[in-house]
N, C-alpha and C positions, 0 to 999 in steps of 0.2 A: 304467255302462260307456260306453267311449267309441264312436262308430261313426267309421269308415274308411271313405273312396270303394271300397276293393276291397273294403271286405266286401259291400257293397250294387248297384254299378252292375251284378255281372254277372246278375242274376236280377231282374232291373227289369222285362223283357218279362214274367215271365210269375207275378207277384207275390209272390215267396216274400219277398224282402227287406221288402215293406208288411210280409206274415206276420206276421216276428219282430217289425218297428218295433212292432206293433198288441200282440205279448207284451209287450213291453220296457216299454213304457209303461202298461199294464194292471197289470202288476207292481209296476211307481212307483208306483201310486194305490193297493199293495194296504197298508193298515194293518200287517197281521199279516209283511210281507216287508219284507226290511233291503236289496233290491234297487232301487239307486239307478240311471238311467237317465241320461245326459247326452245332451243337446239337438245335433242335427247345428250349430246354431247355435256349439256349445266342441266340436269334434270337435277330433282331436291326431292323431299321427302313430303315437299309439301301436299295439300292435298288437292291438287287444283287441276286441272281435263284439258283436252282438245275442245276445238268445236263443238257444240253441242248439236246432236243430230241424233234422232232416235231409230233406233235399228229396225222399222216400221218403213219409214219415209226411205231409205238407206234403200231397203228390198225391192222399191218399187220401181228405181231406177234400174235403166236399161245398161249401166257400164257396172251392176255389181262382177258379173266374172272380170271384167277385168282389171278388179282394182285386187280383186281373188289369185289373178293372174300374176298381178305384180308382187303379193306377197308369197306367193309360193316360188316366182323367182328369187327373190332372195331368200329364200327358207325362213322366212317372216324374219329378218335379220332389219330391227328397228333402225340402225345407223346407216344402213344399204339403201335401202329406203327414202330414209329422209332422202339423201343423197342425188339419188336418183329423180325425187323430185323437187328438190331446188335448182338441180340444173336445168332440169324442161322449163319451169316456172320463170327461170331467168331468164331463159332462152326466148321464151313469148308468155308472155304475163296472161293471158290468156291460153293458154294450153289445157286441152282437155282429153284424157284416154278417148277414144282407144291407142292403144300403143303401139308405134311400130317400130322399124328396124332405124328408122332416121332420129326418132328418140333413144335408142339403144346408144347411137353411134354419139348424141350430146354428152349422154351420160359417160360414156369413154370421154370424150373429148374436154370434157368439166375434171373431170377425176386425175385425168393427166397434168390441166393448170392447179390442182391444188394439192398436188404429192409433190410438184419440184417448184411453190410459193415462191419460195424466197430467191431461187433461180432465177424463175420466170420477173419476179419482181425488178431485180437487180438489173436485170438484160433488160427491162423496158423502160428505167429509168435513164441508162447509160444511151439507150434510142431516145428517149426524148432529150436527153441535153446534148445528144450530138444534131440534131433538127433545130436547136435553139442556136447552138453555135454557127451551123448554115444562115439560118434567119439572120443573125445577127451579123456577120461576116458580110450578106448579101446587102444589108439596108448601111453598110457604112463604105462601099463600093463607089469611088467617084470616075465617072466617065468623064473622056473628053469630049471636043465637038464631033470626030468622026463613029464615037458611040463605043469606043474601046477602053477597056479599062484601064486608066492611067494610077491609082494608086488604090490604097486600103489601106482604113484606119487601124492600124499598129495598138495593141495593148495587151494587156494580161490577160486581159481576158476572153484573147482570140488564143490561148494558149493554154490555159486552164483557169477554172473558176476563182475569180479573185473575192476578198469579202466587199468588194463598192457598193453600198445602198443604195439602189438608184431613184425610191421612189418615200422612202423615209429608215429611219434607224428602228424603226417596231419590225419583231419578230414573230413571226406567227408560231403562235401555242398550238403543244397539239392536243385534238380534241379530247382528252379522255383524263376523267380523274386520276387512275393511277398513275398519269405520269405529266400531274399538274406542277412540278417541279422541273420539268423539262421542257424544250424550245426547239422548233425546228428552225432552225437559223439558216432561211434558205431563202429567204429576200433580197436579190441578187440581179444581174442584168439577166442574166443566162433565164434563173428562174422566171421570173419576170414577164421574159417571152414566153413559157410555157404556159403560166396558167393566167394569163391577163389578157385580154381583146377587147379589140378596135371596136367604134360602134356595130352593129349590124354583120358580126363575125362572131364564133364560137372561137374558145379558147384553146390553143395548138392542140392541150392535153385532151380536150375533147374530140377535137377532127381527130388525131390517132387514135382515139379509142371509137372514133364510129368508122372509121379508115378501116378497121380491123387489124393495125398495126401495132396497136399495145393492145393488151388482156382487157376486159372487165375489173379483172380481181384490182391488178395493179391500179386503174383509175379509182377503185373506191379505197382502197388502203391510202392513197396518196390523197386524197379528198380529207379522210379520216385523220391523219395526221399532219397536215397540213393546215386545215381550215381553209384551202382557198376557193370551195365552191361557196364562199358565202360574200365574196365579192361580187361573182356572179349574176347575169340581168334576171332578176325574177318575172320580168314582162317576158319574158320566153320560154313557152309553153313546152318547150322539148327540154328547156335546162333544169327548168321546175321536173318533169317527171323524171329525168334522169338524174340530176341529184337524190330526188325521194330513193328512187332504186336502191341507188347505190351506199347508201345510207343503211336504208334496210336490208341489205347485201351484207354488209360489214359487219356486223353481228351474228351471222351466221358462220361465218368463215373461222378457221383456228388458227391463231401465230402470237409470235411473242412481238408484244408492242414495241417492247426498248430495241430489237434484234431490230425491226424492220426500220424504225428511228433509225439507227447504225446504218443501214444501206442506205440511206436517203441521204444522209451527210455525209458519206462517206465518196457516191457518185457525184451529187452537187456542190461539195465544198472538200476536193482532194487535198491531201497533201501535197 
């Protein structure tokens, strides 16, 4: 849904408008609801609300100062706001005020990954295809009988990303209309080992992003443009809810599609 300055400015004082912001977006993160939330960042003219919640019901609850609290920290500064609660919300999907200083400190620590995106993007790309090259290096590694390494398989692609297909000549599209005339042409050995796994294993790109070694952000841009969480076991209850996330994550976030397209070819398939 879209939000409107008049559906939110006049209940700023005394926090109902956070209220709903904190449902709307709760809602976005929930797997099981078809309810999409749009960012005060694409707001329209249209005439369409938050959550519905009557400022009756709203009084009765016991977190009204503190959601009172949170709008007068940011000077009812709608963008602050959201902000402040899609990181918590990201952070545990179930997050509920009261607020304290270890939600403060997400909100710093979300706000720091998405002021330097494209940074953070680029440097966790360049860590996952240096992990790929390990994997890869390691599984072509022939020992002799006393269990030392007598040689390694020699190729381009223990030197930089070559274009060999290793698994068909289809390129994954990436997801989004405007740039249905474009391709991430990243179907590759290297790639390959990132986002593809063995039975009964998650896929590299996911152990680093629950490792705590790549971002959030970066796995779901890279999902996003990619297409490859749709290979993915849907029998796996943790991949299912982390996909939905991350999914609904990526429409929240702000960057240029074609810019982050560029870093992704440009790490995975060098000159």
């Amino acid at each position: 849904m879209n939000i409107v300055d008049h559906d939110l400015q006049g209940h700023l004082n005394d926090g109902f408008a956070v209220y709903r912001m904190y449902l709307a977006i709760r809602q976005h993160f929930n797997p099981d609801n078809k309810y999409h939330y749009t960012s005060v960042r694409e707001k329209t003219s249209a005439d369409q609300g938050l959550v519905k919640c009557s400022t009756e019901s709203y009084e009765k609850r016991n977190t009204v100062v503190t959601f009172t609290r949170l709008s007068k920290m940011f000077n009812g500064n709608l963008k602050k706001i959201e902000d402040f609660l899609i990181a918590n919300i990201l952070k545990n999907p179930k997050w509920y005020p009261p607020i304290n200083d270890e939600h403060i400190i997400i909100y710093k620590e979300w706000l720091r990954r998405v002021e330097s995106l494209s940074y953070l993007f680029e440097g966790d790309n360049k860590h996952l295809r240096k992990r790929c090259i390990a994997e890869y290096e390691k599984s072509n590694e022939v020992y002799d009988r006393a269990g030392r390494v007598r040689s390694r398989v020699e190729s381009s692609e223990t030197h930089g990303l070559s274009d060999s297909i290793v698994s068909s000549n289809e390129t994954m599209s990436a997801n989004s209309e405007n740039c249905s005339q474009s391709s991430v042409e990243l179907n590759s050995v290297y790639f390959n080992l990132c986002v593809l796994s063995n039975a009964g294993t998650h896929p590299l790109i996911v152990r680093e992003a629950l490792g705590g070694r790549i971002a959030i952000e970066t796995l779901t841009l890279f999902c996003h443009l990619s297409g490859c969480h749709e290979s993915w076991d849907r029998n796996d209850p943790s991949i299912v809810a982390g996909v939905s996330r991350v999914l609904s994550y990526e429409s929240l976030l702000s960057y240029d599609l074609h810019k982050y397209l560029a870093i992704m070819r440009s790490v995975w398939h060098p000159k």
